[in-house]
Backbone as a chain_set.jsonl record, in Angstrom:
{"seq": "XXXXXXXXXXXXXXXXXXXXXXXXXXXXXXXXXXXXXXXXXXXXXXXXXXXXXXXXXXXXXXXXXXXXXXXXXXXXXXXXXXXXXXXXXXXXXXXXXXXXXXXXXXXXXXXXXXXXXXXXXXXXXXXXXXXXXXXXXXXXXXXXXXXXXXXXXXXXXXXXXX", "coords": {"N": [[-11.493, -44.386, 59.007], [-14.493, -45.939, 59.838], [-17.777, -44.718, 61.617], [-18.455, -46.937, 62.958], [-16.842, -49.42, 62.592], [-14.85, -48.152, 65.109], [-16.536, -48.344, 66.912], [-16.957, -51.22, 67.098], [-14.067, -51.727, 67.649], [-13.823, -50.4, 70.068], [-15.786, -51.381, 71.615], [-14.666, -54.376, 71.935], [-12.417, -53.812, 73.626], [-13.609, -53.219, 75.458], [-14.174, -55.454, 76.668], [-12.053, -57.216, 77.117], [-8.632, -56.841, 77.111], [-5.731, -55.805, 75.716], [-3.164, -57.655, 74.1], [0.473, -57.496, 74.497], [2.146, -54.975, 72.385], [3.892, -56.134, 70.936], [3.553, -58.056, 68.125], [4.111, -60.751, 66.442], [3.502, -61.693, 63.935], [3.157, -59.598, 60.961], [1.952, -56.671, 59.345], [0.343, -57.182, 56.094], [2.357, -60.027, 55.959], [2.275, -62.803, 54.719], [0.344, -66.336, 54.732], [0.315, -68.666, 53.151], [-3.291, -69.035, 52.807], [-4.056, -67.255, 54.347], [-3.349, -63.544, 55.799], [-1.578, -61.124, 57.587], [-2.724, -58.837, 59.175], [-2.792, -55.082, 60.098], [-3.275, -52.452, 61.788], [-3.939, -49.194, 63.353], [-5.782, -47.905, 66.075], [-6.731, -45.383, 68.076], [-4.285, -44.488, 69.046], [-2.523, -46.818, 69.46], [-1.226, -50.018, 68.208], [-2.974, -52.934, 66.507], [-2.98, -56.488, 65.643], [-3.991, -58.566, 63.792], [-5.011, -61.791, 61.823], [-6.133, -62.152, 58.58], [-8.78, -63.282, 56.341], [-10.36, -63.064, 52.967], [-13.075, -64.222, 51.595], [-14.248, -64.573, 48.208], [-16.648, -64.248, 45.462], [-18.091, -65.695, 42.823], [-17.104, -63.756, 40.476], [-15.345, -62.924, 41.717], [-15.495, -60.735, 43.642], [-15.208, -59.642, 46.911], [-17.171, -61.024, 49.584], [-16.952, -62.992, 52.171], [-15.282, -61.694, 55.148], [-12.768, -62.429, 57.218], [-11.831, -62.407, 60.402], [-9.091, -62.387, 62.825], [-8.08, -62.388, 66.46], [-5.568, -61.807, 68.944], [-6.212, -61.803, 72.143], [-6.624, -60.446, 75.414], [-8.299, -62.503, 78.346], [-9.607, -61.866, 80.945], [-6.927, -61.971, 81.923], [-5.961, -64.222, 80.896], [-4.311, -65.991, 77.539], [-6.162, -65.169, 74.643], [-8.161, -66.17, 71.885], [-10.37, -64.404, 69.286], [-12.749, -64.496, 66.821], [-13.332, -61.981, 64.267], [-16.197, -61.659, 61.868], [-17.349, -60.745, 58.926], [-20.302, -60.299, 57.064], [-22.423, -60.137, 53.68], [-25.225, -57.663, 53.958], [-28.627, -57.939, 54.331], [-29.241, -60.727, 55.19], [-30.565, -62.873, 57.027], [-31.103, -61.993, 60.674], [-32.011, -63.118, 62.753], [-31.505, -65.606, 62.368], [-28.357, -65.881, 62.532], [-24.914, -66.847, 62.008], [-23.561, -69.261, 60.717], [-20.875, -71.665, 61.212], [-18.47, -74.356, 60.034], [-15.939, -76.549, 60.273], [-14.359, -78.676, 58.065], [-17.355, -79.259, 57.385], [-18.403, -80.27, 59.5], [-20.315, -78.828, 62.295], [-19.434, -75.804, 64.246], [-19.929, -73.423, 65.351], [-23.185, -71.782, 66.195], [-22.933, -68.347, 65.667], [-24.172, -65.286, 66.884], [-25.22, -62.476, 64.908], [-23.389, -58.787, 65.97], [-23.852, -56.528, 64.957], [-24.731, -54.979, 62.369], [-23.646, -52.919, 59.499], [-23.124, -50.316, 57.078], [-21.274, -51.65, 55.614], [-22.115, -54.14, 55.651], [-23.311, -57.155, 57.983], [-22.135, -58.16, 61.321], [-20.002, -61.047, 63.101], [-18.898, -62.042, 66.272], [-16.836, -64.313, 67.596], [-15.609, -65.785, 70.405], [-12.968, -67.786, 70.265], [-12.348, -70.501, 72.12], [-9.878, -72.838, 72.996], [-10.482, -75.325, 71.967], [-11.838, -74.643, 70.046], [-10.3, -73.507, 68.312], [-8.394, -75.819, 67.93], [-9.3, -77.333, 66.418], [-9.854, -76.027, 63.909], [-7.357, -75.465, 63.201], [-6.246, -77.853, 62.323], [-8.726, -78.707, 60.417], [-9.461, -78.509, 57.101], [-11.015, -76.96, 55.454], [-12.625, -74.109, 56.132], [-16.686, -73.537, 56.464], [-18.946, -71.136, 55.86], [-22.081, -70.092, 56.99], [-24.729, -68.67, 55.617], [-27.972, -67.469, 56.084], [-30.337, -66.133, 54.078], [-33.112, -64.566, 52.675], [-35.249, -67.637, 53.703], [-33.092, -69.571, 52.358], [-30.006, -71.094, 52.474], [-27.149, -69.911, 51.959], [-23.854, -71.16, 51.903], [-20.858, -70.728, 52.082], [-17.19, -71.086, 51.514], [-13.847, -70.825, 53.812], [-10.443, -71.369, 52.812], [-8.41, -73.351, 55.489], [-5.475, -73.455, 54.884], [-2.474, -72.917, 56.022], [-3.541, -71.67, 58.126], [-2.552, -72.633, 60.635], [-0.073, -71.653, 61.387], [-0.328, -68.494, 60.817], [-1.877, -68.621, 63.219], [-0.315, -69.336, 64.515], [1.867, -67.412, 64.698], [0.814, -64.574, 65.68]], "CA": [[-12.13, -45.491, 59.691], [-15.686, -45.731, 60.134], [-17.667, -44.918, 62.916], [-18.941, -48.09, 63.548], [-15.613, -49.782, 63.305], [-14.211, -47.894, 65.886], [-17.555, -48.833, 68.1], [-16.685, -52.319, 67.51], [-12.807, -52.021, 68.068], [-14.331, -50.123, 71.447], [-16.248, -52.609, 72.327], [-14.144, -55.326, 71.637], [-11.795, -53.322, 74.152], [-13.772, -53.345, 76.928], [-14.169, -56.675, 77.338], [-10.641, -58.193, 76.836], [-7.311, -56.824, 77.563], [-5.105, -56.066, 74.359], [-1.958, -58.074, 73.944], [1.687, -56.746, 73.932], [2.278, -54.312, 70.998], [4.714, -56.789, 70.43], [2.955, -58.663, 67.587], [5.129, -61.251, 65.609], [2.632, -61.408, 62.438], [3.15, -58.525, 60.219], [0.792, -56.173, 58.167], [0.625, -58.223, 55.029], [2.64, -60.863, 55.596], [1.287, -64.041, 53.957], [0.964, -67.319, 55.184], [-0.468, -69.427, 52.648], [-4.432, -68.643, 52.787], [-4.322, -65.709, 55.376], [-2.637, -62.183, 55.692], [-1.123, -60.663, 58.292], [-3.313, -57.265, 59.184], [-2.605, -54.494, 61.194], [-4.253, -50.95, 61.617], [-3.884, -48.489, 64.719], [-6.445, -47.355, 66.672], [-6.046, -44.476, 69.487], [-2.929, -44.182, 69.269], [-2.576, -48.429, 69.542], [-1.369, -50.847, 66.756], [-4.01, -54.075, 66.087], [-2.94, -57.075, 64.346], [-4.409, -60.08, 63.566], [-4.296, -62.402, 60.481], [-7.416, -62.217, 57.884], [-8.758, -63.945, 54.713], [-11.502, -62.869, 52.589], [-13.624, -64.868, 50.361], [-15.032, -63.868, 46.885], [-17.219, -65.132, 44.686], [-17.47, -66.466, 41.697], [-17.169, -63.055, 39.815], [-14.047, -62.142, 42.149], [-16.244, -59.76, 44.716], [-15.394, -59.638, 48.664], [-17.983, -61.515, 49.917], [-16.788, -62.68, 53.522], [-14.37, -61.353, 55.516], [-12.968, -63.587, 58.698], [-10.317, -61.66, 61.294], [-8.715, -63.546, 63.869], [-6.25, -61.691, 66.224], [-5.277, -62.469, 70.308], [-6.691, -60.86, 73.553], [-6.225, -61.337, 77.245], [-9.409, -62.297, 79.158], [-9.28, -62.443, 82.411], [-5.598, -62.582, 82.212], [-5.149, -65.601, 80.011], [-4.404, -65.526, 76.187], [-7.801, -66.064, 73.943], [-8.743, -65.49, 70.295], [-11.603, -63.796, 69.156], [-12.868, -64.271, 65.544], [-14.738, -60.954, 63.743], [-16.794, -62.534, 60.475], [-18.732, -59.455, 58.334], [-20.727, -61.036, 55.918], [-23.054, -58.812, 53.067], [-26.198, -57.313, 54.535], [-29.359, -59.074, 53.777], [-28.966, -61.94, 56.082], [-31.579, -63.014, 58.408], [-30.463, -61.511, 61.302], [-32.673, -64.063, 63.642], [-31.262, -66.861, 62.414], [-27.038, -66.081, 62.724], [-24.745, -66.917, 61.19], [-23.076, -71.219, 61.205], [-19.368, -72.352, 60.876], [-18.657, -75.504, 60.157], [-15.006, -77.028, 59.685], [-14.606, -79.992, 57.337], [-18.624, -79.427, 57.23], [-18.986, -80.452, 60.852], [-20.3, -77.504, 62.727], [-18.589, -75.772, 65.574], [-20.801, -72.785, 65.858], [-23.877, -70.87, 65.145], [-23.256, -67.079, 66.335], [-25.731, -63.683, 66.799], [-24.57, -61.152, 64.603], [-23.774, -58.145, 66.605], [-24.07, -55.263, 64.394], [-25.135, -54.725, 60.776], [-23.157, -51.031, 59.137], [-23.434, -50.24, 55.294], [-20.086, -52.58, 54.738], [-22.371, -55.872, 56.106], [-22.841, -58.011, 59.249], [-20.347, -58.403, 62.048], [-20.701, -61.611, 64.334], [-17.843, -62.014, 66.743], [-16.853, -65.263, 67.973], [-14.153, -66.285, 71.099], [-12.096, -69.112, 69.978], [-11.607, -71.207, 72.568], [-8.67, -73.921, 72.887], [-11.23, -76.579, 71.136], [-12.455, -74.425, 68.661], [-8.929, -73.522, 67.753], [-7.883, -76.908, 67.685], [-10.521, -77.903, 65.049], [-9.321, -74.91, 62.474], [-5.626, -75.758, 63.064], [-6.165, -79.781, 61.826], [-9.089, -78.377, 59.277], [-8.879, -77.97, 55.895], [-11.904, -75.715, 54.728], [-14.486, -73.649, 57.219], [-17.984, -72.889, 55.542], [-19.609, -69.954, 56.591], [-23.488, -70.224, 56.458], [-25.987, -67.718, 56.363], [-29.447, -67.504, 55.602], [-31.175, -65.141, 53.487], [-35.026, -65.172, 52.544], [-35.462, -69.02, 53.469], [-31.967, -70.049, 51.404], [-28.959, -70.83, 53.157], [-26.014, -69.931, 51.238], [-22.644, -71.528, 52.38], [-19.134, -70.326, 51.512], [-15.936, -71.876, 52.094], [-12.674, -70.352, 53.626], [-8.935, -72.477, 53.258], [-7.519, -73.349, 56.256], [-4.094, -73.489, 54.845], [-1.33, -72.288, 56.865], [-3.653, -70.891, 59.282], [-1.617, -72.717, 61.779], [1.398, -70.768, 61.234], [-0.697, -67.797, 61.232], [-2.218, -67.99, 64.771], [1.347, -69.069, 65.885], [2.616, -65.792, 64.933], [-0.448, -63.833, 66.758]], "C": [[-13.558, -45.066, 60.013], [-16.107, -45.871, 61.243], [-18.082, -46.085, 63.602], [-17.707, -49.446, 63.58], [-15.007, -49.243, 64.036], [-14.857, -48.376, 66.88], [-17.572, -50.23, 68.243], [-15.622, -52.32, 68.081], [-13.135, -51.752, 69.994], [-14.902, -51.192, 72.246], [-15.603, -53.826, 72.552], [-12.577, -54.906, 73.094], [-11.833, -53.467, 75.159], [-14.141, -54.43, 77.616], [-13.243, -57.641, 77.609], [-9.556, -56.887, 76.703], [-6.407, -57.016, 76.612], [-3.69, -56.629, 74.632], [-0.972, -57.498, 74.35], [1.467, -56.35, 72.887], [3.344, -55.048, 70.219], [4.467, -57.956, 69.087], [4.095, -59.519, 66.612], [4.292, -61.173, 64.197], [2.465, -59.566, 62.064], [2.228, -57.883, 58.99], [1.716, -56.353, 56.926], [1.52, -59.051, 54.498], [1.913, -61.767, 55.431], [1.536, -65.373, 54.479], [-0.394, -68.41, 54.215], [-2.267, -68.735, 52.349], [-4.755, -67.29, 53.668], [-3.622, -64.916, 55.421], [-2.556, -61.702, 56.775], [-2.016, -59.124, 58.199], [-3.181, -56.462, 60.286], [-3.192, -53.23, 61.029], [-3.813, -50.552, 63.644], [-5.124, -47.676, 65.406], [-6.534, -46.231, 68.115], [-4.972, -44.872, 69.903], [-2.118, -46.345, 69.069], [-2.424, -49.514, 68.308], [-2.143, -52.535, 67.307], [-4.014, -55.103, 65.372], [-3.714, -58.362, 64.596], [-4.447, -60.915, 62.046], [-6.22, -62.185, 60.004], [-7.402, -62.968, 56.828], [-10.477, -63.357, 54.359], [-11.495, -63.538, 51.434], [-14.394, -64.48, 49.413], [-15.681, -64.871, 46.238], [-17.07, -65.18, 43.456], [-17.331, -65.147, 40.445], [-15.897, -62.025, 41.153], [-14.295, -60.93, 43.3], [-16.051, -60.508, 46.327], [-17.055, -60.075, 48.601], [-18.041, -61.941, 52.0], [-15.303, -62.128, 53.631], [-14.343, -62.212, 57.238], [-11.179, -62.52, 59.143], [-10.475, -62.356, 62.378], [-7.901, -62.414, 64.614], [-6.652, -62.227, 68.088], [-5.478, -61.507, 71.189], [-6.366, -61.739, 74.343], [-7.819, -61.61, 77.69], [-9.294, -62.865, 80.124], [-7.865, -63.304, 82.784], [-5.01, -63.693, 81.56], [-5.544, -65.358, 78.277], [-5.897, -65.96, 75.162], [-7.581, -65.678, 72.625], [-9.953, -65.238, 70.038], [-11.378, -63.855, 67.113], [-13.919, -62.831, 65.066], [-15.072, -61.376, 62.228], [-17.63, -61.385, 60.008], [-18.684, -60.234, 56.937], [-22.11, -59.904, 55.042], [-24.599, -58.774, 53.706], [-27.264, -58.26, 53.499], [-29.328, -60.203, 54.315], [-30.209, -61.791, 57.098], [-30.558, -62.776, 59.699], [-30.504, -63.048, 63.323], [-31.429, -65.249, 63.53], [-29.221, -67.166, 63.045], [-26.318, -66.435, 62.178], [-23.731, -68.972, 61.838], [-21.77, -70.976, 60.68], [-19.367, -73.445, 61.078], [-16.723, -75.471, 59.473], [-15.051, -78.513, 59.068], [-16.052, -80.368, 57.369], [-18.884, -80.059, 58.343], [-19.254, -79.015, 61.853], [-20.016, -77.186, 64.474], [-19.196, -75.177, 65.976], [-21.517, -72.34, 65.419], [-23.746, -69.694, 66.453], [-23.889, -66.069, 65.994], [-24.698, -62.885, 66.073], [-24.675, -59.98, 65.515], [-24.182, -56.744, 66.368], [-23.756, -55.244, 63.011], [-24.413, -53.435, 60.997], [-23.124, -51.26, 57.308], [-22.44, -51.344, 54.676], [-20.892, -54.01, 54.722], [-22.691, -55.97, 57.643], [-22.267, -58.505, 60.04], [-21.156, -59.717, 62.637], [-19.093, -61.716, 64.685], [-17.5, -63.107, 67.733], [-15.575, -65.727, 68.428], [-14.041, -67.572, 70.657], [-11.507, -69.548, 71.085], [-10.827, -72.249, 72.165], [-9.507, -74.847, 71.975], [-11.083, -76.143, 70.292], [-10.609, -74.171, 67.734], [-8.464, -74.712, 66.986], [-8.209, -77.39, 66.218], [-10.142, -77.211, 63.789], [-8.225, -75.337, 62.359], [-6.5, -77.182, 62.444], [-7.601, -79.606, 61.129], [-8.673, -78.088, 57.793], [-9.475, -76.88, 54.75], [-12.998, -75.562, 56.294], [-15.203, -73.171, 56.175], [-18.336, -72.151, 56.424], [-20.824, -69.973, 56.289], [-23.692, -68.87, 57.109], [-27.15, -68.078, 55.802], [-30.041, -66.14, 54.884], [-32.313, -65.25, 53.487], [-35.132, -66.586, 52.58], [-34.535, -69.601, 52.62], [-30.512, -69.43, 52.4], [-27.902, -70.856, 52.085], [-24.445, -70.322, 52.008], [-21.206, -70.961, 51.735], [-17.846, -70.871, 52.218], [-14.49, -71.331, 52.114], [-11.742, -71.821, 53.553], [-8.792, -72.09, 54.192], [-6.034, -73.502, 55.882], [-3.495, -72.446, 55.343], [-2.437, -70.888, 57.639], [-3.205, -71.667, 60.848], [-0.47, -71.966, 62.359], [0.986, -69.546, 61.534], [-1.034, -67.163, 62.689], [-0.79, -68.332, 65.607], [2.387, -67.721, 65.805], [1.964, -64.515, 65.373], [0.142, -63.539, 68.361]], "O": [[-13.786, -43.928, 60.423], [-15.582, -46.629, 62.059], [-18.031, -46.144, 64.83], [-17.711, -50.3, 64.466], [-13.919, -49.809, 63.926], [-14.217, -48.864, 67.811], [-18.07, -50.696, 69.268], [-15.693, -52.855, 69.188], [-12.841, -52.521, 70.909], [-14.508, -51.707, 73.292], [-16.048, -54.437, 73.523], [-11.824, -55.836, 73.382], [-10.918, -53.734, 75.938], [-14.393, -54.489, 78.82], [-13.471, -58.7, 78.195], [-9.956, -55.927, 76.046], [-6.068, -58.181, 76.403], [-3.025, -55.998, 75.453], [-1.422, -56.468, 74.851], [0.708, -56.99, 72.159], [3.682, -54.717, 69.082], [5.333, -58.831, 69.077], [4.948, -58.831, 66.052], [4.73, -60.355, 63.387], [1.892, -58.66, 62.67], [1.89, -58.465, 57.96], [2.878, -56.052, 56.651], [1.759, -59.163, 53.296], [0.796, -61.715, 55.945], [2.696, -65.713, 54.713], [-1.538, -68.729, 54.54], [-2.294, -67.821, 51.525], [-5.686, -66.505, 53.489], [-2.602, -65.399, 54.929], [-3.663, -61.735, 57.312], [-1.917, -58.401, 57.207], [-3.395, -56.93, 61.404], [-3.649, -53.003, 59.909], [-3.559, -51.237, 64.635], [-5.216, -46.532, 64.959], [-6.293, -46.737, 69.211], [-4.713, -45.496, 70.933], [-1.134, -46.639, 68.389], [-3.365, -49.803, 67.569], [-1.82, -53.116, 68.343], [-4.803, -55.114, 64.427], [-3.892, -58.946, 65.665], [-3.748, -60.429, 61.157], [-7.197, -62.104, 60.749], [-6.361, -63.365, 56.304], [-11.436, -63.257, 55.125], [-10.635, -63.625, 50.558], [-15.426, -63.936, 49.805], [-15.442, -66.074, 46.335], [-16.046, -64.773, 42.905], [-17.472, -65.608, 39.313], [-15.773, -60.809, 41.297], [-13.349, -60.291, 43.76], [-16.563, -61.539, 46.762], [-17.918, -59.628, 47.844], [-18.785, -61.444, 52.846], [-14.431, -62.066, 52.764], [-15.233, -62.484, 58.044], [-10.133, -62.185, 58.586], [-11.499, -62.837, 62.863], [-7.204, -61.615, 63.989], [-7.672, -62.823, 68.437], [-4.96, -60.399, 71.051], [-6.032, -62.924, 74.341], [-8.598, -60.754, 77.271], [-8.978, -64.037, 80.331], [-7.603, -64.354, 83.371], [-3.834, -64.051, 81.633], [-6.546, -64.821, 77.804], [-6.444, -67.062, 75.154], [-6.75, -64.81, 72.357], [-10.771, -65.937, 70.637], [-10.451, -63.495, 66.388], [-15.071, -62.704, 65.48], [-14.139, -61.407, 61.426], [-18.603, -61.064, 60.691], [-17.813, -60.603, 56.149], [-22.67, -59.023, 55.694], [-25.143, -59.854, 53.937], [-27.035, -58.929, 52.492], [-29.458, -60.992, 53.379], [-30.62, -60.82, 57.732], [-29.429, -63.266, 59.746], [-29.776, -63.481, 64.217], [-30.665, -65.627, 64.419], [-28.809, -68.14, 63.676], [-26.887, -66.621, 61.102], [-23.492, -69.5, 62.924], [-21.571, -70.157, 59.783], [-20.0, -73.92, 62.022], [-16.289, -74.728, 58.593], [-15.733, -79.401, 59.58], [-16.298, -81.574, 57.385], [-19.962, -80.635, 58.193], [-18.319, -78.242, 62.062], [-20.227, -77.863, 65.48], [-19.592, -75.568, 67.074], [-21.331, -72.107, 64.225], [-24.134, -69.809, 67.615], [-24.202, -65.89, 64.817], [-23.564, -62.656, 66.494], [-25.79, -59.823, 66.012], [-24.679, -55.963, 67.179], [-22.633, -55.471, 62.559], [-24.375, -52.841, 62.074], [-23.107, -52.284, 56.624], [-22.62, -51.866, 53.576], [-20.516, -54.924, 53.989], [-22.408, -55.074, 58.438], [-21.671, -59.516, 59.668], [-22.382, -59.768, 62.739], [-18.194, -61.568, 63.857], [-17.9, -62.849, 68.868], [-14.634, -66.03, 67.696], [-14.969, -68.38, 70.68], [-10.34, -69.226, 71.309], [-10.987, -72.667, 71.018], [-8.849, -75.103, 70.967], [-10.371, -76.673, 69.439], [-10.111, -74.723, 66.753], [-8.196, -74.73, 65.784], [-7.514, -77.7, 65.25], [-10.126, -77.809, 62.713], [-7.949, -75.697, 61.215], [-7.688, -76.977, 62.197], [-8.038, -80.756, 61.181], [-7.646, -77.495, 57.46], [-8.975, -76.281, 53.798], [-13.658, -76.289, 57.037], [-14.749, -72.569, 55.202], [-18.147, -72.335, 57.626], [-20.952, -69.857, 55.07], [-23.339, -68.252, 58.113], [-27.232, -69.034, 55.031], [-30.05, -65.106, 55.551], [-32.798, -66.048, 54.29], [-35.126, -67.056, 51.442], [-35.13, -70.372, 51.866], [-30.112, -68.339, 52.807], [-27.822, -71.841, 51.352], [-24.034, -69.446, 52.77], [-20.971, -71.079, 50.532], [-17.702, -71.0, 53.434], [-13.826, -71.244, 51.081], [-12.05, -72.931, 53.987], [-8.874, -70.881, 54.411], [-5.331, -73.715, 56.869], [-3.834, -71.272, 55.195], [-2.23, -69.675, 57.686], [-3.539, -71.241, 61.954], [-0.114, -71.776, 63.521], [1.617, -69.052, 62.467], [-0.786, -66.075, 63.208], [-0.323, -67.93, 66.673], [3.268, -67.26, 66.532], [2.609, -63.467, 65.407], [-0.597, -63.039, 69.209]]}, "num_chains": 1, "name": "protein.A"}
């Protein structure tokens, strides 16, 4: 593990309150468009569901992780999105479900793999992905926004086993 994924998992630690180890979604079970992922960190297993999108020559391009924290005692989701370096950093990066957009968030840290941005899912935003059927992921490069599009299929099922 790299050190800058551990400095996110860290960070991501000290602001939210990890689940039960009790996780019902399993490393790589499948639920239609997303995968069950899990990994351990100090000593600690980590799951949440993922999907990564490629392009048109079959290359990781994004990567979108979903998985469930406490904050301030009540259950939340947190999305982590690393998209390939080269991105205006200013500008952030946009989601849009069914091409209506929900958010634009700050990336919080560029590392040789790409761009992280990390975005709580509240109850709305949730809502909107569950009863979606594609999110686009914008970024911007030199003055050219490039869009990409994950399936929402059976990421309902997914965050209900989170």
């Amino acid at each position: 593990m790299n050190i800058v994924k551990s400095v996110l998992i860290a960070a991501i630690l000290s602001l939210a309150t990890v689940m039960p180890s009790a996780y019902a979604v399993k490393d790589g079970e499948t639920f239609k468009s997303w995968k069950g992922h899990c990994e351990k960190f100090q000593g600690k297993e980590f799951c949440g569901i993922s999907q990564t999108v490629v392009d048109a020559d079959k290359k990781p391009v994004v990567n979108i992780f979903i998985r469930k924290v406490k904050v301030k005692d009540k259950p939340n989701h947190i999305a982590f999105i690393k998209v390939p370096l080269g991105v205006n950093l200013q500008a952030g990066l946009g989601l849009a479900v069914d091409k209506k957009e929900i958010a634009r968030v700050p990336y919080t840290v560029c590392d040789p793999a790409g761009c992280n941005a990390i975005l709580p899912l509240k109850e709305e935003l949730i809502n909107k992905i569950k009863t979606g059927g594609k999110m686009q992921i914008g970024v911007l490069l030199v003055n050219k926004e490039i869009v990409l599009t994950a399936s929402l299929s059976g990421v309902t099922k997914a965050l209900e086993a989170l």
